[in-house]
N, C-alpha and C positions, 0 to 999 in steps of 0.2 A: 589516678594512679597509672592509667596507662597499659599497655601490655603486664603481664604478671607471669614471671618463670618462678613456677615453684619446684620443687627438689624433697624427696624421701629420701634420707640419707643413714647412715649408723654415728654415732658422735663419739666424742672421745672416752665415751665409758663401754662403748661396746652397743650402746641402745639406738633405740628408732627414734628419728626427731625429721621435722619439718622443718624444708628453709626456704626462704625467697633469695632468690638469686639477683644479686647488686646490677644495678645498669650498665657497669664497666663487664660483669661477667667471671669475674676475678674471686668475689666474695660470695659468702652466700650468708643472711640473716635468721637466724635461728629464730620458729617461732613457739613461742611460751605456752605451752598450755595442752598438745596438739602433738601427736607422735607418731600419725598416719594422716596424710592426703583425706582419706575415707574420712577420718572421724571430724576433718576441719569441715569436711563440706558436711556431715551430717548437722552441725551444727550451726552453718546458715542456714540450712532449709526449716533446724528447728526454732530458731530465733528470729525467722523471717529476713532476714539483713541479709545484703551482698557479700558475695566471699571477700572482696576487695576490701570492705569497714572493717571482720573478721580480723584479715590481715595484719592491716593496718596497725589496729590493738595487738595484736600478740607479737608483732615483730620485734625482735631484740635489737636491742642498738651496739650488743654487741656480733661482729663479723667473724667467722670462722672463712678460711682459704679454701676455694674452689681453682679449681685447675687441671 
């Protein structure tokens, strides 16, 4: 997967969400599940899995606009 920009952002309800930020820079991938940074990594360390697999799974395929 390469380098990984991730992002703590507020979404369009107002709340905290997690996003990977697209390779162009442009977008950014909301991930499922995960509403702080803290609790995505707390949950590789408890699952033993790279944050990168984590990712992987929770990234939405749909793009919200970064800019």
């Amino acid at each position: 997967m390469g380098n990984l920009r991730l992002i703590q952002f507020k979404d369009a309800k107002g709340g905290r969400a997690v996003g990977l930020v697209t390779a162009d820079g442009q977008h950014v991938r909301p991930l499922q599940g995960f509403d702080t940074v803290f609790k995505l990594a707390q949950a590789a360390i408890e699952q033993g899995k790279p944050l990168a697999t984590l990712i992987e799974a929770a990234a939405s395929s749909e793009t919200v606009d970064y800019a």
